[in-house]
C-alpha positions, -999 to 999 in steps of 0.1 A, spaced: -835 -526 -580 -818 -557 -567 -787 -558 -542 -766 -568 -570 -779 -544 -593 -767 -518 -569 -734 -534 -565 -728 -535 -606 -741 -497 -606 -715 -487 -576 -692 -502 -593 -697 -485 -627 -697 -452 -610 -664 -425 -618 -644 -420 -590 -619 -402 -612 -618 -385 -646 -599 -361 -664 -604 -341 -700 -582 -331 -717 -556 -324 -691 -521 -304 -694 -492 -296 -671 -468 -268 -687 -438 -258 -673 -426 -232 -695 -431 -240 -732 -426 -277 -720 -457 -297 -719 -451 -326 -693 -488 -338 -696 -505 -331 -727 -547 -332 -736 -548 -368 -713 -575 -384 -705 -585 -410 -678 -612 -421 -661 -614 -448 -631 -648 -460 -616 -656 -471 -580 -635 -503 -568 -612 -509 -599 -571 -515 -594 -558 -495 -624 -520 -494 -630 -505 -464 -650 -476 -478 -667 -449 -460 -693 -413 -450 -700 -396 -422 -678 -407 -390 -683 -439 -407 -696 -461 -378 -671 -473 -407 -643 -460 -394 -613 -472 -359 -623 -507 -370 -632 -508 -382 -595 -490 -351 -584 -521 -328 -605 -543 -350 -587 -532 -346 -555 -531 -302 -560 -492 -310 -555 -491 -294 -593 -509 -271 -608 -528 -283 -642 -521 -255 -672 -553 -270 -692 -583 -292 -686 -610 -307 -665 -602 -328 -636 -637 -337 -616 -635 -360 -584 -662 -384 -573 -688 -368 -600 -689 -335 -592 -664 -319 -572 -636 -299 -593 -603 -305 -581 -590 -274 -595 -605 -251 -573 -593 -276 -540 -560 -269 -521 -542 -296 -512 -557 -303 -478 -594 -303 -490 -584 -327 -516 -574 -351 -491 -605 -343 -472 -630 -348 -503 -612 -389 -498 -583 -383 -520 -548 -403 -503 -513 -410 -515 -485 -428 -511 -456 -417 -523 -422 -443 -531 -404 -436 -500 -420 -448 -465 -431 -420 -444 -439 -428 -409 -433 -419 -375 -402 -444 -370 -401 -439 -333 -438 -446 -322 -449 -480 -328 -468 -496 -358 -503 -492 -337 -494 -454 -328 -485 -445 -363 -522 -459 -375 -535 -435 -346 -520 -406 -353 -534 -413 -391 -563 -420 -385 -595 -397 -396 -600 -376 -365 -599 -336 -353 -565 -329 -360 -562 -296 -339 -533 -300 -312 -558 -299 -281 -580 -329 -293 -549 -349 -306 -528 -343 -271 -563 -346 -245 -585 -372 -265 -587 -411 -253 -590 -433 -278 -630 -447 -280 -639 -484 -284 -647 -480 -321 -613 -466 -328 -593 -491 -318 -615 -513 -335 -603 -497 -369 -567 -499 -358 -572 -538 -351 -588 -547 -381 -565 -520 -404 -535 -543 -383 -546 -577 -396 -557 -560 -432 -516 -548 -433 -504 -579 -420 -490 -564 -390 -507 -577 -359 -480 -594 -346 -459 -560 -345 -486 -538 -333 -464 -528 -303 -431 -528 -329 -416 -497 -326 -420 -488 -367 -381 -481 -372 -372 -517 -367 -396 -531 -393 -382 -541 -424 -386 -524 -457 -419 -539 -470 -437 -534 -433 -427 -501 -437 -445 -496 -467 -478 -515 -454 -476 -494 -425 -478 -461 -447 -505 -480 -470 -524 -484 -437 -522 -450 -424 -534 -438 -455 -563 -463 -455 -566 -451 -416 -583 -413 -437 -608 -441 -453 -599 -426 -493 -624 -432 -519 -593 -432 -540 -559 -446 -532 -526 -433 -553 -495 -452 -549 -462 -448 -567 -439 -478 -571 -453 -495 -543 -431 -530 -547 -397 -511 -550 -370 -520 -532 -395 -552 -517 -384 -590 -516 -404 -615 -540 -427 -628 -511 -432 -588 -498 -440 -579 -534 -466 -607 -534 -483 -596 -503 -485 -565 -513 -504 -575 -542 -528 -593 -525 -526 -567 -502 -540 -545 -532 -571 -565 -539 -582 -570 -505 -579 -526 -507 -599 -523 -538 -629 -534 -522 -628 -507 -499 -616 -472 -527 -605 -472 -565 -568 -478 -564 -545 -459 -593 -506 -473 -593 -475 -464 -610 -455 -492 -614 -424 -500 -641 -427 -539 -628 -442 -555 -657 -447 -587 -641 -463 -575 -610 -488 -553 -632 -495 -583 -653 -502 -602 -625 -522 -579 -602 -541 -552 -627 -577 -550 -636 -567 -520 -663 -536 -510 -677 -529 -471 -688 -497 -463 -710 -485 -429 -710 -459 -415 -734 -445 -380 -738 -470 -370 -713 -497 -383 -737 -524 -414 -739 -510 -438 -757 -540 -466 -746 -557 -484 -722 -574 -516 -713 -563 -553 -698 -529 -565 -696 -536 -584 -725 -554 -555 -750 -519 -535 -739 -496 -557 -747 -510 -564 -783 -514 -532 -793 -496 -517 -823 -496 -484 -811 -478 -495 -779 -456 -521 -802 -447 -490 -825 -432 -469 -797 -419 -494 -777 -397 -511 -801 -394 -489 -829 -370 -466 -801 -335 -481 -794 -340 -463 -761 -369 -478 -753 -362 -515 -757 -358 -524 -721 -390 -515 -719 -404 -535 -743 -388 -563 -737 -405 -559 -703 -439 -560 -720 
């Protein structure tokens, strides 16, 4: 088999994929019998109306909810279900979630240290010198981020969108098969939300990327496979442009005076 065979069989590979899935809180059903798959390398964007289910099919991912129904296998084989939180992120699963989280008193090159995939027991964290390799993935996750100019910025004096590529690079920092981020562009200027989108495809080359976004212009611009959830359900998937002309997603957009915003954004 050729190099390139390889590559196109790598890349058809499932990272991610769920049957059937349901969340229930109660008699409520937040997440009903979805299901989604996303192969090796592929920026897919999970789009919908509040209350569609997104961020709680990242939080069933993740073990941060408990799934009521279904099948939710990771990286072929392993079943999420039976993982706890911790071991999910140690299988190669990483999030982001909206806000920044970081250490805002350490500096930009410290918070990628602390991230990074290492023995986290107290002892090894507070005695251990950083090897030559190791520093090597803090350089190169600096100028992948953008932030090699600030690598000796103390992190709370970076503005909003740093922040976030900070947190995106800590997370990278645990080297994720799969990356989940939720609203990554909010609150970011035009030129931030830019990078970040070509921050984004530089990533995908590295782990299968899954993002919630309600910026239909950004998903338009930067998605490989669009997702639309409503009332916790799959309402379809494929390219911007399959999405965008289809009547199911036509028929629930506009045929809702609530949801008109919406589909005036698509």
């Amino acid at each position: 088999m050729s190099r390139n065979q390889l590559k196109q069989k790598e890349a058809r590979r499932i990272i991610l994929q769920s049957d059937n899935l349901s969340v229930r809180f109660g008699g409520f059903y937040a997440i009903k019998n979805f299901d989604f798959s996303i192969p090796h390398g592929e920026l897919h964007f999970i789009i919908g109306p509040n209350g569609a289910g997104k961020t709680t099919f990242l939080d069933a991912i993740c073990g941060k909810t408990k799934i009521s129904e279904g099948k939710l296998k990771f990286n072929g084989s392993i079943d999420l279900l039976k993982l706890k939180e911790y071991q999910i992120v140690r299988e190669g699963i990483g999030r982001k979630f909206q806000a920044p989280s970081i250490f805002p008193h350490l500096t930009v090159s410290d918070n990628l240290e602390l991230a990074m995939k290492q023995d986290k027991r107290v002892f090894p964290i507070l005695f251990s010198k950083i090897k030559a390799d190791e520093l090597k993935k803090i350089e190169e996750m600096l100028e992948l981020i953008g932030l090699k100019d600030h690598k000796n910025t103390i992190a709370k004096t970076l503005s909003h969108g740093q922040k976030q590529w900070l947190e995106i690079g800590m997370v990278m920092m645990q080297e994720p098969a799969l990356l989940m981020l939720d609203e990554p562009i909010a609150g970011m200027t035009e030129e931030e939300e830019e990078k970040t989108g070509e921050l984004l495809l530089k990533l995908k080359k590295r782990c299968s990327i899954i993002v919630v976004e309600h910026d239909m212009e950004f998903v338009r611009k930067f998605a490989e496979k669009v997702t639309v959830m409503h009332g916790g359900q799959l309402l379809c998937d494929g390219t911007m442009e399959e999405v965008q002309e289809n009547e199911r997603v036509m028929e629930v957009y506009l045929g809702r005076k609530e949801d008109n915003v919406h589909a005036k954004a698509l």
